[in-house]
mmCIF file of the N, C-alpha and C atoms, coordinates in Angstrom:
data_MODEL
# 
_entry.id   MODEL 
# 
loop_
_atom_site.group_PDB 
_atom_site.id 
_atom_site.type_symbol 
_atom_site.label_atom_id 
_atom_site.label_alt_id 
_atom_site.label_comp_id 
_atom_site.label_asym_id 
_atom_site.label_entity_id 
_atom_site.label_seq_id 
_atom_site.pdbx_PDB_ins_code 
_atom_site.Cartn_x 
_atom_site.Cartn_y 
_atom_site.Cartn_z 
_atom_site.occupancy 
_atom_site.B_iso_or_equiv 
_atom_site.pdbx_formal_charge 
_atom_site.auth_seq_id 
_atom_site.auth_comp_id 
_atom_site.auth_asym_id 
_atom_site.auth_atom_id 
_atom_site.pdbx_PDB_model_num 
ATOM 1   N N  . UNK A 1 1  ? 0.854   -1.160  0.000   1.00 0.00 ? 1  UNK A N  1 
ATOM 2   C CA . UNK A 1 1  ? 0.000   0.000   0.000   1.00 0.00 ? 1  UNK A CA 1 
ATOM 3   C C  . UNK A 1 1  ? 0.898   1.219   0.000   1.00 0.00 ? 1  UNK A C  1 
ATOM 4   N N  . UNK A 1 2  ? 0.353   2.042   -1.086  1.00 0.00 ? 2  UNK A N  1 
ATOM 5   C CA . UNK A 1 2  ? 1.181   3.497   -1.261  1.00 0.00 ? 2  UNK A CA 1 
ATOM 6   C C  . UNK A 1 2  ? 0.259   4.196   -1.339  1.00 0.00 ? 2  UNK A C  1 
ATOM 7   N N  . UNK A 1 3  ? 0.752   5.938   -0.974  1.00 0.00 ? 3  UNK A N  1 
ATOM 8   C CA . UNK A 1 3  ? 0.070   6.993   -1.238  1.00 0.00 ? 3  UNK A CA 1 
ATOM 9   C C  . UNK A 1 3  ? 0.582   7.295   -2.532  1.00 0.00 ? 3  UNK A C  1 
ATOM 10  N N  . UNK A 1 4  ? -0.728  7.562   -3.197  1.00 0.00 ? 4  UNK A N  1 
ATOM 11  C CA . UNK A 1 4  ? -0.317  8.341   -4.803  1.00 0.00 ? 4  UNK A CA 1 
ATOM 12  C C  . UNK A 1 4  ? -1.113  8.872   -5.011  1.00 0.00 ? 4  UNK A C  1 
ATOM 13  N N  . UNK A 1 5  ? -1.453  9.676   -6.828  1.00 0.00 ? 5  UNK A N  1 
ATOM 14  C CA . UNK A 1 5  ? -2.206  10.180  -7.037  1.00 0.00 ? 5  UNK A CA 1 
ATOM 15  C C  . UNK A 1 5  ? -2.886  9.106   -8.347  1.00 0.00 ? 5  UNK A C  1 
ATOM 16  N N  . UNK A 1 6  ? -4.184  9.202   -8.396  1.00 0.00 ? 6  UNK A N  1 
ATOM 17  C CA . UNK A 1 6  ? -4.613  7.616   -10.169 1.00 0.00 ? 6  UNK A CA 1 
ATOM 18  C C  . UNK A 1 6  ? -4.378  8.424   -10.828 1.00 0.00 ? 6  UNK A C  1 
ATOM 19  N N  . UNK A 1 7  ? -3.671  7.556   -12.033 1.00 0.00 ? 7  UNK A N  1 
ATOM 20  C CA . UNK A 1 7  ? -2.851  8.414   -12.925 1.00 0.00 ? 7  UNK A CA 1 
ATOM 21  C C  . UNK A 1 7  ? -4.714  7.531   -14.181 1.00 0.00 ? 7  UNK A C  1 
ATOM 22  N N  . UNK A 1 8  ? -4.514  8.042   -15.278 1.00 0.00 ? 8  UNK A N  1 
ATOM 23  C CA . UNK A 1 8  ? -5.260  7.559   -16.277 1.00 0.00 ? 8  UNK A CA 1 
ATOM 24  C C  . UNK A 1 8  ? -5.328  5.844   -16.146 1.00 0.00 ? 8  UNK A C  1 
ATOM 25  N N  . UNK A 1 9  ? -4.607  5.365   -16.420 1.00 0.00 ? 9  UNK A N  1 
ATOM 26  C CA . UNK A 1 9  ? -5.041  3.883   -16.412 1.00 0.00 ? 9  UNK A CA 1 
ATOM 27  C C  . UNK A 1 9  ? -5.266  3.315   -15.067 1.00 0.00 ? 9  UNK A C  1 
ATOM 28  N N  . UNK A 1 10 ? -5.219  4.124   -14.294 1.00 0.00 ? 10 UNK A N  1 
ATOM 29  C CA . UNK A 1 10 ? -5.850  3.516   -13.064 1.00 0.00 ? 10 UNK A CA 1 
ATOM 30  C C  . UNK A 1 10 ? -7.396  3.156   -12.477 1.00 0.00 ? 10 UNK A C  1 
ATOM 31  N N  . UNK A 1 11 ? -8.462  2.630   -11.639 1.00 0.00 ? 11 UNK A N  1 
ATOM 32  C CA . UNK A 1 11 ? -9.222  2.697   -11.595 1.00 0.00 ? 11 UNK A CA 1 
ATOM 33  C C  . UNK A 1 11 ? -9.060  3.392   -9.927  1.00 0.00 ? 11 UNK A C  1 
ATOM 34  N N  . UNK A 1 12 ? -10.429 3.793   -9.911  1.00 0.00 ? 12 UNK A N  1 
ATOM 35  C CA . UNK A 1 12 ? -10.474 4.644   -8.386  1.00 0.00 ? 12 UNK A CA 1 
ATOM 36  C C  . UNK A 1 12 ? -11.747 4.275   -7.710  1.00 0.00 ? 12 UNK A C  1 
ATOM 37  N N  . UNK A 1 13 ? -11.615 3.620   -6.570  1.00 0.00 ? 13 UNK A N  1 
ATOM 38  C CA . UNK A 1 13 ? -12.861 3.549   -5.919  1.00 0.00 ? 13 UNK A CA 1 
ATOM 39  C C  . UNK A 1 13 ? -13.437 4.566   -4.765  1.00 0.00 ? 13 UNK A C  1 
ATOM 40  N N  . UNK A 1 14 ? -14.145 4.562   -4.569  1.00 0.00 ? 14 UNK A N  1 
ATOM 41  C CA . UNK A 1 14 ? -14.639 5.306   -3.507  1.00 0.00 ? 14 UNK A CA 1 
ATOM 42  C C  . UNK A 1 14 ? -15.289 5.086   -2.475  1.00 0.00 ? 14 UNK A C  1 
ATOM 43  N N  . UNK A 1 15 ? -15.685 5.150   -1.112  1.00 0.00 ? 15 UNK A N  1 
ATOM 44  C CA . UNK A 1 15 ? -16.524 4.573   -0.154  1.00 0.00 ? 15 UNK A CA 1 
ATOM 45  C C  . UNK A 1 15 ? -16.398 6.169   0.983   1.00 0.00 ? 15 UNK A C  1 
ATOM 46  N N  . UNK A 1 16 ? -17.897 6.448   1.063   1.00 0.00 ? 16 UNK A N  1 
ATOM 47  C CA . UNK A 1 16 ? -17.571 7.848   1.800   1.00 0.00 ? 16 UNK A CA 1 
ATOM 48  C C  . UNK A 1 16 ? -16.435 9.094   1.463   1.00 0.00 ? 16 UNK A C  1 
ATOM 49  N N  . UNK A 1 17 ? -15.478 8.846   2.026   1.00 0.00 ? 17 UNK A N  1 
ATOM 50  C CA . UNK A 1 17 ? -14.373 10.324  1.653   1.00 0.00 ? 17 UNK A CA 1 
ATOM 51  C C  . UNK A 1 17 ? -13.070 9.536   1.519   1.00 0.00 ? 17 UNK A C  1 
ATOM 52  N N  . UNK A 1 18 ? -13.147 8.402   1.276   1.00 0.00 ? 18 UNK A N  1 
ATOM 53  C CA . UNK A 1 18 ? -12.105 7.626   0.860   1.00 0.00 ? 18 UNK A CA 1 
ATOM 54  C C  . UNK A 1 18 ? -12.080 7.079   -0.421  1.00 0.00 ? 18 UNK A C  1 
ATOM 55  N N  . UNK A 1 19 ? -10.743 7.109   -0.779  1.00 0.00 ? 19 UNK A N  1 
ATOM 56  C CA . UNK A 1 19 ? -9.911  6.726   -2.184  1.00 0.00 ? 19 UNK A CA 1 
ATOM 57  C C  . UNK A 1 19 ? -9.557  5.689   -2.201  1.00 0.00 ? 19 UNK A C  1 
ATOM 58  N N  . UNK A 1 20 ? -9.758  4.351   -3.216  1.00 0.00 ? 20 UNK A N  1 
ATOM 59  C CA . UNK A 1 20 ? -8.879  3.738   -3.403  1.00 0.00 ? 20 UNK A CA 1 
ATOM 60  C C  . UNK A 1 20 ? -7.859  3.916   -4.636  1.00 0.00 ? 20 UNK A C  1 
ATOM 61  N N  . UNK A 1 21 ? -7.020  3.572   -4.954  1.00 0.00 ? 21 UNK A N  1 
ATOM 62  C CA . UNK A 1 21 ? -6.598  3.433   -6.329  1.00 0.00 ? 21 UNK A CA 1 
ATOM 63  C C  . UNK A 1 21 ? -5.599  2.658   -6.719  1.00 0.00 ? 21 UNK A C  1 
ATOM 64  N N  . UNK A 1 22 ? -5.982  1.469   -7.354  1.00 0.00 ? 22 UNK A N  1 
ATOM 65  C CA . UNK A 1 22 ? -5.842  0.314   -8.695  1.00 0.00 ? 22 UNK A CA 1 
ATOM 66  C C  . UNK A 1 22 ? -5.658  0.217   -9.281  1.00 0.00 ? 22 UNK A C  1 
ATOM 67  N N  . UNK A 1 23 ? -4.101  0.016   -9.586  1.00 0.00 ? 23 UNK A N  1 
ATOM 68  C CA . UNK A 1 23 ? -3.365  -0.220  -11.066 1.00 0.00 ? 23 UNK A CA 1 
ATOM 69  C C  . UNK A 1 23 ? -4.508  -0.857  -12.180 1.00 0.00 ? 23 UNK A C  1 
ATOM 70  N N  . UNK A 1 24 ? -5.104  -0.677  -13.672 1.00 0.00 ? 24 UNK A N  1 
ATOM 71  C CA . UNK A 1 24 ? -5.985  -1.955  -14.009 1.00 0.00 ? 24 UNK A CA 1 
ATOM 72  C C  . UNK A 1 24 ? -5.012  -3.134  -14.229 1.00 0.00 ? 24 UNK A C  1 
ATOM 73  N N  . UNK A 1 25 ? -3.919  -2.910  -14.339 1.00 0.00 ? 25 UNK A N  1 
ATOM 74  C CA . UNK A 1 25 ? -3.351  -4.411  -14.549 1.00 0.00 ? 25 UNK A CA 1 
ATOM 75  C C  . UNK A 1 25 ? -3.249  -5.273  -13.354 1.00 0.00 ? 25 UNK A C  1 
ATOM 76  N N  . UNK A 1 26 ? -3.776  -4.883  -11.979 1.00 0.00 ? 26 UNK A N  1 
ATOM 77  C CA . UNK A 1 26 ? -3.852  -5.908  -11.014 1.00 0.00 ? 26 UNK A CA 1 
ATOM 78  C C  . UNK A 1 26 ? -4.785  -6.718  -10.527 1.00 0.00 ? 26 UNK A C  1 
ATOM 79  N N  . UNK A 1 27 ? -6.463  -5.758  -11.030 1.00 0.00 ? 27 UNK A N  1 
ATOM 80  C CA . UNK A 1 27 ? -7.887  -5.441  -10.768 1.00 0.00 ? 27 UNK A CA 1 
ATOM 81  C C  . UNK A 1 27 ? -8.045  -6.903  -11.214 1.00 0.00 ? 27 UNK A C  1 
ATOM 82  N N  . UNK A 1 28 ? -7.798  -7.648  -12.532 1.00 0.00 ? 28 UNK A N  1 
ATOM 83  C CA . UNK A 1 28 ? -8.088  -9.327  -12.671 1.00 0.00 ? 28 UNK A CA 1 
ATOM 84  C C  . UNK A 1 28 ? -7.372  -10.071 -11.148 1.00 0.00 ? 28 UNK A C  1 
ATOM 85  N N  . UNK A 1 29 ? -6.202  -9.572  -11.072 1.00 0.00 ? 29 UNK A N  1 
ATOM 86  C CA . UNK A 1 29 ? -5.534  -10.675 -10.098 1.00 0.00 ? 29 UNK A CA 1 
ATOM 87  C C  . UNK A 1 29 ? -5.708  -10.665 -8.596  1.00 0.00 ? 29 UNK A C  1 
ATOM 88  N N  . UNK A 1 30 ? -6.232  -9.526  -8.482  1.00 0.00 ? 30 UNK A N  1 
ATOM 89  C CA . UNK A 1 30 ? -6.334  -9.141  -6.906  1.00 0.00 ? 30 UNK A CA 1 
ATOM 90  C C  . UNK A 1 30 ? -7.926  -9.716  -6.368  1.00 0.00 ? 30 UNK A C  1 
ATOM 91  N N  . UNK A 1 31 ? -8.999  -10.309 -7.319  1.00 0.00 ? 31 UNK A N  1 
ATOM 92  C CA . UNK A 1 31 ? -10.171 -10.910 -6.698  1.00 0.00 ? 31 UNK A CA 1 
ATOM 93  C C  . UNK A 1 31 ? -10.834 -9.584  -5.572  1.00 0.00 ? 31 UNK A C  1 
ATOM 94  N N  . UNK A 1 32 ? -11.506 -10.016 -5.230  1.00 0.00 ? 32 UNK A N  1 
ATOM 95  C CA . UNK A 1 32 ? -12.030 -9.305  -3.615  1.00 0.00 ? 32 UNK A CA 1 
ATOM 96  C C  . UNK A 1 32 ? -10.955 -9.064  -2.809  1.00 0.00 ? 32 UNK A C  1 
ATOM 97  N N  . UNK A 1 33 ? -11.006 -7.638  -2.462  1.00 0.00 ? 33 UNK A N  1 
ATOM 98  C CA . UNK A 1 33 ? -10.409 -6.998  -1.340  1.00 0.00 ? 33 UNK A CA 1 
ATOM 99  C C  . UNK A 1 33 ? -10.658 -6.756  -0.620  1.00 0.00 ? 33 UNK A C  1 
ATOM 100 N N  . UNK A 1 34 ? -10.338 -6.824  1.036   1.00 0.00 ? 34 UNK A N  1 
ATOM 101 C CA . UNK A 1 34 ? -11.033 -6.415  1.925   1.00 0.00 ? 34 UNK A CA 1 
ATOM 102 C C  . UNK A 1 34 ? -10.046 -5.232  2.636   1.00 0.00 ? 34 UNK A C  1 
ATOM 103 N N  . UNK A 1 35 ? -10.588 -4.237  2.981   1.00 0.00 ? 35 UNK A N  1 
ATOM 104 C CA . UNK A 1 35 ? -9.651  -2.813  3.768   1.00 0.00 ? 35 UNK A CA 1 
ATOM 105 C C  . UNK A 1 35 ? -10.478 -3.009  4.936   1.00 0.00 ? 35 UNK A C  1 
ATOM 106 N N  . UNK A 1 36 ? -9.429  -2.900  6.466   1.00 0.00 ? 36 UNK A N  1 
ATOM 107 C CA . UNK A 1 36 ? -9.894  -2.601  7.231   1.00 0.00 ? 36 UNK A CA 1 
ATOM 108 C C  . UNK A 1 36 ? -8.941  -1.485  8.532   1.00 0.00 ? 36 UNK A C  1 
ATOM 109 N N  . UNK A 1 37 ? -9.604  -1.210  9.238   1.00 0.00 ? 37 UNK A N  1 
ATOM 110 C CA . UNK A 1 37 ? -8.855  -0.395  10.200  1.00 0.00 ? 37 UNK A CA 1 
ATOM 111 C C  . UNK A 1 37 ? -8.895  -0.834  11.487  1.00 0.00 ? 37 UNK A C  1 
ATOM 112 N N  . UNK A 1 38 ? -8.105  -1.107  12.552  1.00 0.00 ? 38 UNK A N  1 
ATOM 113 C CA . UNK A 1 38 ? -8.240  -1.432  13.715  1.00 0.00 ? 38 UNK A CA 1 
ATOM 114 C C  . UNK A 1 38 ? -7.190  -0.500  14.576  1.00 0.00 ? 38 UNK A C  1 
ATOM 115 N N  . UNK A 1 39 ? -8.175  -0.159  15.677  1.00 0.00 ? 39 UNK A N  1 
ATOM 116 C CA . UNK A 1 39 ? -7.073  0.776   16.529  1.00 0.00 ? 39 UNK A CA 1 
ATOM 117 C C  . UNK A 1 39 ? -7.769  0.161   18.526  1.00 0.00 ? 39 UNK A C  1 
ATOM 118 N N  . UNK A 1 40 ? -6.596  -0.344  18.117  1.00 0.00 ? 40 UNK A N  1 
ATOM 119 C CA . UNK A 1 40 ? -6.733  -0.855  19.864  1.00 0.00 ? 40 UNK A CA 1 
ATOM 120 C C  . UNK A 1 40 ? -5.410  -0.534  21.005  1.00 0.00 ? 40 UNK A C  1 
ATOM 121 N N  . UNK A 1 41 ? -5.130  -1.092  22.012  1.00 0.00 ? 41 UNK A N  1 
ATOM 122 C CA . UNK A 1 41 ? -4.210  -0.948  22.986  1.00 0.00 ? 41 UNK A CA 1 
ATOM 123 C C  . UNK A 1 41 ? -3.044  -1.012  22.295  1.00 0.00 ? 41 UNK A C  1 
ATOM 124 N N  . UNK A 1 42 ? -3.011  -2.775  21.479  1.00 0.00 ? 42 UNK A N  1 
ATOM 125 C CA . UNK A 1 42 ? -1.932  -2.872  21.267  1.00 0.00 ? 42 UNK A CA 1 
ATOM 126 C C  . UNK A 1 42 ? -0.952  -2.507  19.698  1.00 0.00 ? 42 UNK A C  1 
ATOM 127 N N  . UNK A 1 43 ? -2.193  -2.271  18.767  1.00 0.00 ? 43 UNK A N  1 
ATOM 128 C CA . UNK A 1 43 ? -1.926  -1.747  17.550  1.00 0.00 ? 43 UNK A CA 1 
ATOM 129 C C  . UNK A 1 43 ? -2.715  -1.270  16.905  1.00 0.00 ? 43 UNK A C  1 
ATOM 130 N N  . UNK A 1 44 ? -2.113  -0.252  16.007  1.00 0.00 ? 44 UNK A N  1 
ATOM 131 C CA . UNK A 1 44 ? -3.544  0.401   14.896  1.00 0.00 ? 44 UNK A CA 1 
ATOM 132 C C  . UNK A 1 44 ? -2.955  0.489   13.658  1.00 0.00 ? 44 UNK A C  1 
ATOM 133 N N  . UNK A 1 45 ? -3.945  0.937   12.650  1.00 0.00 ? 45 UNK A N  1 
ATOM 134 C CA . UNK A 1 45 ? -3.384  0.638   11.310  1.00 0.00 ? 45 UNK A CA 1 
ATOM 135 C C  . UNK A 1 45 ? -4.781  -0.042  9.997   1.00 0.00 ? 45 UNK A C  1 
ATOM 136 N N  . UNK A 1 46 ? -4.277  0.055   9.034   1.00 0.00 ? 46 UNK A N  1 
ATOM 137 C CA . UNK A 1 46 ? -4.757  -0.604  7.686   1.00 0.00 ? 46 UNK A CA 1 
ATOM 138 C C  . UNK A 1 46 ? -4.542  -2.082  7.942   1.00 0.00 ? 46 UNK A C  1 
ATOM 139 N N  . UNK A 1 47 ? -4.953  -2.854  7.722   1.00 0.00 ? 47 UNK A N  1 
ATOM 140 C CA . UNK A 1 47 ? -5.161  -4.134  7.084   1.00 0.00 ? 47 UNK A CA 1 
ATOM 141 C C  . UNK A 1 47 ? -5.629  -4.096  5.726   1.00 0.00 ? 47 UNK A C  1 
ATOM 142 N N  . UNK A 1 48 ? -5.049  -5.005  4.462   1.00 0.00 ? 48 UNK A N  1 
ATOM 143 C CA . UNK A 1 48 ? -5.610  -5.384  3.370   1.00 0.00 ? 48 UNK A CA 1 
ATOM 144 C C  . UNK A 1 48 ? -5.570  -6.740  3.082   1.00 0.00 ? 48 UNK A C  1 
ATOM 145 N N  . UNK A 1 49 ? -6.333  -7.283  2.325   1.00 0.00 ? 49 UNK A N  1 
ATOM 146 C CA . UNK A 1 49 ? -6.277  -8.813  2.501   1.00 0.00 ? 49 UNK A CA 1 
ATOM 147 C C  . UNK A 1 49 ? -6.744  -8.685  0.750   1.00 0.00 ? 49 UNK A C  1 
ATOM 148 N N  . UNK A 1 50 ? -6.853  -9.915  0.371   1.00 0.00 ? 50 UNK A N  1 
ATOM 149 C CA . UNK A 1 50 ? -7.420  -9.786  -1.206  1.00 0.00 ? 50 UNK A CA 1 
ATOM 150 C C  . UNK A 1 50 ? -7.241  -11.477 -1.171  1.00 0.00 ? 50 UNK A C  1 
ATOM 151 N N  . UNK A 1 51 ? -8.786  -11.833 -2.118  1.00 0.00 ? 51 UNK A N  1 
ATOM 152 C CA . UNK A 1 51 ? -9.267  -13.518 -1.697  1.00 0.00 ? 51 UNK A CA 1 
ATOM 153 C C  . UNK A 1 51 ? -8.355  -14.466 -2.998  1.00 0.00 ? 51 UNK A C  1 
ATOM 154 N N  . UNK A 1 52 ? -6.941  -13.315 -3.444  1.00 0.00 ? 52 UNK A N  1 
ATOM 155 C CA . UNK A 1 52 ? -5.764  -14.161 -4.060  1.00 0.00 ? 52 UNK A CA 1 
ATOM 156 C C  . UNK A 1 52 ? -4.718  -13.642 -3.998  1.00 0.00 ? 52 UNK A C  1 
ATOM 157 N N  . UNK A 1 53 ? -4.156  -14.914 -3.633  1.00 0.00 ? 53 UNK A N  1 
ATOM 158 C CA . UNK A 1 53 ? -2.941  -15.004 -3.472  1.00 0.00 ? 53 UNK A CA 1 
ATOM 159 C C  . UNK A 1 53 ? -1.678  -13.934 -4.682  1.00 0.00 ? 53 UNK A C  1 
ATOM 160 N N  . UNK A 1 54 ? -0.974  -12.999 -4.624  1.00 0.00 ? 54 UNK A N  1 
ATOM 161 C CA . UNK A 1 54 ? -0.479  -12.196 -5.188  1.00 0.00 ? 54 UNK A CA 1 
ATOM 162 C C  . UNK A 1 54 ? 1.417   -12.491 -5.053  1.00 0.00 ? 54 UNK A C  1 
ATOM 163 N N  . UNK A 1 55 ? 1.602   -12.501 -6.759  1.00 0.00 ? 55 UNK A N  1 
ATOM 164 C CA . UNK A 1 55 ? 2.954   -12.775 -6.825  1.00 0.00 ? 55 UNK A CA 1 
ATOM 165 C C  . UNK A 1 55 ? 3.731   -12.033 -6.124  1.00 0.00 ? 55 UNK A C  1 
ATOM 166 N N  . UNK A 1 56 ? 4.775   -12.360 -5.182  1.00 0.00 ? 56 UNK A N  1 
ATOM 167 C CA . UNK A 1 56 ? 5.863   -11.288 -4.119  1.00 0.00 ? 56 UNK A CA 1 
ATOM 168 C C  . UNK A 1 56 ? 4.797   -10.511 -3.189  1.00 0.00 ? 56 UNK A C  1 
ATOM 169 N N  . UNK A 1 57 ? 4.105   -10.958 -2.855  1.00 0.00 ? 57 UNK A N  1 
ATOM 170 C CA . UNK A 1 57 ? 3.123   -10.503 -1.639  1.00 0.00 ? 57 UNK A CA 1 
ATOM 171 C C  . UNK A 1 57 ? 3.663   -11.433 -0.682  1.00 0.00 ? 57 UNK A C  1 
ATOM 172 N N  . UNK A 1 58 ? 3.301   -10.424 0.613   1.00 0.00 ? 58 UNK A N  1 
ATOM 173 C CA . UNK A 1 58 ? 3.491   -10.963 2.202   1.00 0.00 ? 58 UNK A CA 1 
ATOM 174 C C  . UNK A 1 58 ? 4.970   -11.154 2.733   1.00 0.00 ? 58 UNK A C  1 
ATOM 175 N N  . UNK A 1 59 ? 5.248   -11.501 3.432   1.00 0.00 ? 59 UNK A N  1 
ATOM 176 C CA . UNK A 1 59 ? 6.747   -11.276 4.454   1.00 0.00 ? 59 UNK A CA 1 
ATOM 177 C C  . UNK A 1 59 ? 7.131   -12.710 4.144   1.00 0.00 ? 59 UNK A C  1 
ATOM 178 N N  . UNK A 1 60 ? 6.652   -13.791 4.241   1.00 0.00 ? 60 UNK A N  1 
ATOM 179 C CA . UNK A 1 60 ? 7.877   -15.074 4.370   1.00 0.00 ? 60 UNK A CA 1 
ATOM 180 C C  . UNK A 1 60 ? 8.875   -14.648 4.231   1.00 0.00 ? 60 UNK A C  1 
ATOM 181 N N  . UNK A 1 61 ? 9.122   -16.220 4.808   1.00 0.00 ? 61 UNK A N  1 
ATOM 182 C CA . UNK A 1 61 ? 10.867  -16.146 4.939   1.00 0.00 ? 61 UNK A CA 1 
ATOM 183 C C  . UNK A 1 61 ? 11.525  -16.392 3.605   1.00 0.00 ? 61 UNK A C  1 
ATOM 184 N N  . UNK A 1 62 ? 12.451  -16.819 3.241   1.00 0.00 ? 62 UNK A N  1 
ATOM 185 C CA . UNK A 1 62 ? 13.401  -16.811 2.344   1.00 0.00 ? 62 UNK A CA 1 
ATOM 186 C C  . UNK A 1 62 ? 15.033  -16.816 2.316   1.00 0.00 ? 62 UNK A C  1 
ATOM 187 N N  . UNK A 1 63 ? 15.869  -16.893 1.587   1.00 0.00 ? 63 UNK A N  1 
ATOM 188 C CA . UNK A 1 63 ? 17.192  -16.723 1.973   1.00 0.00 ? 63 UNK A CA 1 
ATOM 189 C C  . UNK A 1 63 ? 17.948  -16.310 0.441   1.00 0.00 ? 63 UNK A C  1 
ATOM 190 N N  . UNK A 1 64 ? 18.618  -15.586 0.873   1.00 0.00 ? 64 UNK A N  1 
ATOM 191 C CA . UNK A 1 64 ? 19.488  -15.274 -0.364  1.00 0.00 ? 64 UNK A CA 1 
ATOM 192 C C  . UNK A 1 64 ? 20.832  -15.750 -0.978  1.00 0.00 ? 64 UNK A C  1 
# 
């Protein structure tokens, strides 16, 4: 997740006073997205999730 501005080939969603914005070349691969916000004791922040799996997404491990 980045701050930017949608350039033309982007798509832009909206919900209340919020922006999303979506490369279209990801919009096939990314399925359902879910955005959420949680702010509690021990952390706050964005969550995004999307119901596929995305090439070089997420932290695993690995070794070089």
């Amino acid at each position: 997740m980045v701050l930017d501005e949608p350039k033309e080939e982007d798509k832009v969603f909206e919900y209340e006073s919020l922006k999303m914005v979506v490369a279209n070349d990801l919009l096939d691969e990314l399925g359902t997205v879910t955005v959420d916000y949680s702010d509690s004791a021990w952390r706050s922040g964005f969550s995004i999730s999307s119901s596929n799996a995305l090439r070089g997404a997420g932290g695993g491990g690995g070794c070089c």
